[in-house]
C-alpha positions in Angstrom: -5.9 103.3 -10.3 -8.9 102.0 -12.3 -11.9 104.3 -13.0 -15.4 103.3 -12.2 -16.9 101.6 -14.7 -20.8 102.0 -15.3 -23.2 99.9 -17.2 -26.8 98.8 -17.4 -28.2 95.7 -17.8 -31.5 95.6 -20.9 -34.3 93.3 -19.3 -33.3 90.7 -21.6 -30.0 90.2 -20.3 -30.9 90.5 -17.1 -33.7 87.6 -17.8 -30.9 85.7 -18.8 -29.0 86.4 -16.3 -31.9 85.6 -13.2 -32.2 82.3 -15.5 -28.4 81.0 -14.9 -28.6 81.9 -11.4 -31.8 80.0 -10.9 -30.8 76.8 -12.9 -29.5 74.3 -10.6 -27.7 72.4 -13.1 -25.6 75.8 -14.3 -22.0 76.0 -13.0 -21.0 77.6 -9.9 -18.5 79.7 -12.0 -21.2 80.7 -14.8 -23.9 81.6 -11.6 -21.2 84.1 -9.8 -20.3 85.6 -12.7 -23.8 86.3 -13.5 -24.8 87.4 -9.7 -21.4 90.2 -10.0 -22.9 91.6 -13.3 -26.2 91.9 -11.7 -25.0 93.5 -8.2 -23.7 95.9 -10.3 -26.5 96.5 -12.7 -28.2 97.4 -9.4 -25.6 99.8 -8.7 -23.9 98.1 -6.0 -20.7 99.0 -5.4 -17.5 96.7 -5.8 -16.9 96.2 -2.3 -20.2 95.2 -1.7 -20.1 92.7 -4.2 -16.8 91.2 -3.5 -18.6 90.6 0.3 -21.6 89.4 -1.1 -19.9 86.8 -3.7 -16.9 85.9 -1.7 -15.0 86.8 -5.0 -11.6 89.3 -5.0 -11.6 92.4 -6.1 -9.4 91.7 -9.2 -12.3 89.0 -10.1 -15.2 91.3 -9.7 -13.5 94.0 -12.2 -12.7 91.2 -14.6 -16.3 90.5 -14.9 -17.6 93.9 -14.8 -15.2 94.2 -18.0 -15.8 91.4 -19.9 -19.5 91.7 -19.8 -19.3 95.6 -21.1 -17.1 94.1 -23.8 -19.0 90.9 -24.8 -22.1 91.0 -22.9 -23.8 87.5 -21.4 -22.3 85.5 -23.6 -19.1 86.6 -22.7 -19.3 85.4 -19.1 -20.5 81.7 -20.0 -17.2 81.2 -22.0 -13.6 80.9 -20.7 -10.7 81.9 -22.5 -7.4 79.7 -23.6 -4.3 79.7 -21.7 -1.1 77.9 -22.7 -0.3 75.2 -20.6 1.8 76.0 -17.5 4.6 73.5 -18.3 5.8 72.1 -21.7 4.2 68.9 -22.9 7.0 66.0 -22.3 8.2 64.8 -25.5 7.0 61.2 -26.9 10.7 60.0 -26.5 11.0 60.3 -23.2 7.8 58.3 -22.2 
């Protein structure tokens, strides 16, 4: 079972944070990232959150994470993943 995890938000970040959210032109995924980190810099709790954002549980710790680790920046980036089948091979085109 995962332990709580606990973190504040400086008034920078959360500046930057209020700012994504507000910008109509930010992407949805960059906006609910931002609104999970700052439910929870509020201290509410994960069930809470996953109501309010429509997101999964799974998702909302994800975030939670990966901004103690890396911080706003962290949630504006996504990382690599392989591709999920093989390239097909010039030959065979």
């Amino acid at each position: 079972m995962r332990s709580d995890i606990s973190f504040t938000v400086s008034s920078a970040e959360r500046r930057r944070l209020n700012a994504i959210t507000a910008n109509p032109k930010s992407p949805q995924k960059h906006v609910w990232r931002a609104r999970i980190v700052l439910l929870s810099g509020d201290g509410v709790g994960t069930t809470a959150i996953m109501a309010e954002t429509g997101k999964s549980k799974t998702c909302v710790w994800r975030w939670q994470e990966r901004f103690m680790h890396e911080g706003v920046d962290g949630l504006l980036c996504d990382r690599s993943r392989p591709p999920g089948k093989t390239p097909v091979p010039p030959e065979r085109v």
